[in-house]
N, C-alpha and C positions, 0 to 999 in steps of 0.2 A: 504494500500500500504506500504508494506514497502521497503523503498528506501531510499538513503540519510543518511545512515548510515555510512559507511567507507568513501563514496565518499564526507563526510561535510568536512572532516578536509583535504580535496584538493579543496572543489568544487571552491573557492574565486581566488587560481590561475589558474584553468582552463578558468574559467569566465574572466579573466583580458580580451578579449576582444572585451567584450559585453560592447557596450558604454554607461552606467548606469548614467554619467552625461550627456550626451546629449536625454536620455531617461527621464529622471530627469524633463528638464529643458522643456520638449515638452508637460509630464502629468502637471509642474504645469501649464504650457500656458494654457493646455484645462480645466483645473480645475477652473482659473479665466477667460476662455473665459464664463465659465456656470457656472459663481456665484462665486465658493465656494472658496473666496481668505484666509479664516483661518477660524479655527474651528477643531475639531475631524477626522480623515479623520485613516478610518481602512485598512492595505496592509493584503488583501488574500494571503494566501502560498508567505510569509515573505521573506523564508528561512536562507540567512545569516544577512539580514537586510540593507544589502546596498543600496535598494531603498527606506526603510523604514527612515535609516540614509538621506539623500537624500534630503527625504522631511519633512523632520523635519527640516533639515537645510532650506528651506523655509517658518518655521513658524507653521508649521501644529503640531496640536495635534497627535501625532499616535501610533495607535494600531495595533502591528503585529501578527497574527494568522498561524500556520505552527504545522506541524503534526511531524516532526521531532524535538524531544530534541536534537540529536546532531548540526541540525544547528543551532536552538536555544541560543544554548550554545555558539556558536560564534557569533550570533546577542548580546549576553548579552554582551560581552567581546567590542563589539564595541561600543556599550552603554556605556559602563566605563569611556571609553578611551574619546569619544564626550561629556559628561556630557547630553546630549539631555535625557527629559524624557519622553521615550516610555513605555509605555505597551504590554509586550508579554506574549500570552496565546498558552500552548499547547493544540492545538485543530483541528480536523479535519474538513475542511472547509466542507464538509458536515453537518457537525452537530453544528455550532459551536455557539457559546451564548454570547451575549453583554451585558453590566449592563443598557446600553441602546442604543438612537441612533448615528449614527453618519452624518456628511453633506454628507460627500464621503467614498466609497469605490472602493480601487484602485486591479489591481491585473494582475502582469507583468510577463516577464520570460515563457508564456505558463503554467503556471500552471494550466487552466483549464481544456487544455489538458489531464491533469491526471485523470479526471473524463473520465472513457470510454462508462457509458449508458448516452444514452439522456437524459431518466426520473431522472436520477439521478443529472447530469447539473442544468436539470429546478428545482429542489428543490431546490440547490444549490443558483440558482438565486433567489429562493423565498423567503429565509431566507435572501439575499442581500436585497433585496426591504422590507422586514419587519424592517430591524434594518436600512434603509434610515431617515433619515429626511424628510417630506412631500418637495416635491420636489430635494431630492437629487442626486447626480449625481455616477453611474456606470461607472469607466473608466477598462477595461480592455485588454489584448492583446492575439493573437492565434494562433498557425500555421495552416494553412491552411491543406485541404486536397489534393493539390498539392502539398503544398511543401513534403510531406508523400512520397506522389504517383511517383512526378516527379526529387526530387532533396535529399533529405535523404535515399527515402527506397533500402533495400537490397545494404546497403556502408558500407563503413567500414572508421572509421575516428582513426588517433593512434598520441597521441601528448607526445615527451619526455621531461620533464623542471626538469631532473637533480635529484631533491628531490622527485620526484614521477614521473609516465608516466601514459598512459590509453591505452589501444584497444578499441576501439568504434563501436560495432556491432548491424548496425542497419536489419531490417526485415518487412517488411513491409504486411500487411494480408489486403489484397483489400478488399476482398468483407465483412470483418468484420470492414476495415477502422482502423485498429491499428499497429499501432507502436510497432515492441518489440525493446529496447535496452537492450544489453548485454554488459556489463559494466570488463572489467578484470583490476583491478589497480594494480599495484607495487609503494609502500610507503616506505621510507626509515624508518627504523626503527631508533629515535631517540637516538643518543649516542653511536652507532654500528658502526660506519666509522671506515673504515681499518686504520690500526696504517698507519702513513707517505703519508696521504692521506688526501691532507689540500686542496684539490680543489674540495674534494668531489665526487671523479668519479665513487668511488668503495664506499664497503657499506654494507650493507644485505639490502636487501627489502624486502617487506613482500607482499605477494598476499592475494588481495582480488575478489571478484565476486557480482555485482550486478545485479539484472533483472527489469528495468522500463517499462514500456505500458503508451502510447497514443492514443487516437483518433483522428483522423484526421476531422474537422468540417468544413464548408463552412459556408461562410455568411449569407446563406437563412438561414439554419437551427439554427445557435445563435440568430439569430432575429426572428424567430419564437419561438425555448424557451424563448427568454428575453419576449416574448408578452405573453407567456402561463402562466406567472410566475408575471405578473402585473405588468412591466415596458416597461417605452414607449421608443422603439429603437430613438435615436438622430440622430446620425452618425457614420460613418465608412472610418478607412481613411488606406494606405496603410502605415505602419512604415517602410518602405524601404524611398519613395517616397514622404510622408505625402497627397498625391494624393487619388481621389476618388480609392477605388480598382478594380481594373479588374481582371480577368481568373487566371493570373498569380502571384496574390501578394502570399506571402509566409508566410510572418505574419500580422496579421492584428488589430488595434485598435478598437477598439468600444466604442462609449458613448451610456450609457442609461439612465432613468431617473427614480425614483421614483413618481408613481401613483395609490395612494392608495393600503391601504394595502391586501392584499391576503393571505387566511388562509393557513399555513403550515399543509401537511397532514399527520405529524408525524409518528411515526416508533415502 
């Protein structure tokens, strides 16, 4: 996939309002609700590191994985700044390789989403449950395939903050269950502002273009791969809500567990 390219060095203030401490503070709940109050604990698709920072700031050892060096590069720069010492590896959560295990693995923001075969999900989970700790805990989150179907697809969403803007073109493919977003950015190009232009209105911008894909998944079926993949589904709760989910949730938490290992069937 590549993605997260031009869109890293905006993605932090787009995101300003995804509530990432109140997300924070509900993973580390279910994290000490099923044990694992410290220790190693690895954040799947990282990206800029904010939930990685997060939970570090709770104690946790953490290791963030993400396919993107440019958001990488600003996880490191937040690293700096918090003195917290994380470990980031560029790696594609498909493939991705530990020195060993850890208690948890966490992994927010719908990143799973980005895997669009199922067979490919379930490996994903497999190499999860391989580098658990006997008995470790799976927390992760998902957009539904309602929320695809009934409340993103085929919209259009366009946010301006001044220093950059977006169009946000979503599409939505039913019967294949994916998500395309088409991404058009304007970035101010640093150092460019028009002479006598100290409020910054004017400017050069610079256009970009990106194309992301999602799958849209239901609950049956992540719980049927987490079982395919040799872990034991927990729970499921609606992150809207924190409520059991029903028909309607839109994104959705999961815990799973690590039980016993299950061989990876390599590539």
């Amino acid at each position: 996939m590549e993605a997260y390219t031009s869109f890293a060095s905006v993605y932090d203030t787009f995101m300003d309002n995804v509530p990432y401490e109140e997300w924070g503070r509900y993973i580390q709940g279910m994290l000490c609700k099923y044990g694992v109050k410290d220790g190693i604990v690895l954040d799947l698709g990282c990206g800029t590191g904010t939930m990685t920072e997060i939970l570090a700031g709770y104690g946790y050892d953490m290791i963030g994985v993400d396919n993107s060096e440019d958001m990488l590069e600003l996880a490191m720069e937040k690293r700096m700044k918090s003195g917290h010492d994380i470990l980031y590896l560029l790696q594609d959560m498909q493939e991705f390789e530990l020195y060993g295990t850890v208690r948890a693995a966490v992994s927010v923001c719908d990143s799973v989403n980005y895997i669009t075969e199922p067979e490919e999900l379930e490996e994903v989970f497999r190499l999860v449950n391989n580098y658990l700790d006997p008995g470790g805990i799976f927390l992760f989150d998902f957009n539904t395939d309602y929320k695809y179907r009934e409340i993103m697809g085929d919209c259009t969403i366009a946010e301006d903050r001044g220093e950059c803007s977006f169009i946000w073109d979503n599409y939505y493919y039913e019967e294949e269950r994916i998500n395309e977003y088409d991404l058009t950015l304007f970035i101010r190009e640093c150092g460019r502002e028009s002479e006598g232009d100290p409020d910054h209105t004017g400017g050069l911008y610079r256009k970009y273009k990106e194309t992301h894909y999602q799958r849209g998944y239901t609950l049956e079926e992540m719980r049927t791969l987490l079982e395919r993949a040799g872990l034991v589904f927990e729970a499921a709760y609606d992150m809207e809500t924190k409520s059991e989910p029903g028909d309607t949730a839109e994104r959705i938490c999961v815990i799973a567990r690590e039980s016993g290992k299950q061989p990876l069937t390599g590539k």
